[in-house]
C-alpha positions, 0 to 999 in steps of 0.5 A, a space after each residue: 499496513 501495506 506488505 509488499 510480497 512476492 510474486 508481484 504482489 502487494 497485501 493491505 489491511 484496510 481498516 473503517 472507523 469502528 475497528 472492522 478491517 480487511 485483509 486485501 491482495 492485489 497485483 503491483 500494476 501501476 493503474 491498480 495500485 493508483 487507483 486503492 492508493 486514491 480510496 486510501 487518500 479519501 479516508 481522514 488522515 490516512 497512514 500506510 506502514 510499508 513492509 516488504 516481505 523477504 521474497 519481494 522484489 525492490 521493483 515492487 517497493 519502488 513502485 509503491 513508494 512512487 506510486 505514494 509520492 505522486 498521490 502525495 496526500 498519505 503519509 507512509 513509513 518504511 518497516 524492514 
């Protein structure tokens, strides 16, 4: 699950085979989120569930989405 949150903010939990997951937070700059959005492609399959939070902002929500479509290799879904 990817969470967009305010402050611009973006929250994942990254989950590994055996169940384990971690929560992580990081800044929406574009190089950084490209550069998770490349670790998350290497993994088989890889799915994000985007949920932006009330306080985030749609620049951020379009950010990740864009940031998606030009990996173009993870399926995402949009929660509200």
């Amino acid at each position: 699950m990817n969470a967009v949150l305010k402050n611009d903010r973006i929250g994942f939990w990254q989950f590994r085979a055996g169940g384990d997951a971690d929560y992580v937070e990081t800044y929406c700059a574009m190089p950084k989120l490209r550069s998770i959005l490349r670790r998350v492609a290497l993994a088989a399959n890889p799915v994000l569930i985007i949920q932006p939070t009330a306080q985030s902002r749609i620049k951020n929500l379009v950010a990740v989405v864009d940031a998606l479509q030009l990996n173009g290799r993870i399926t995402y879904m949009l929660v509200f």
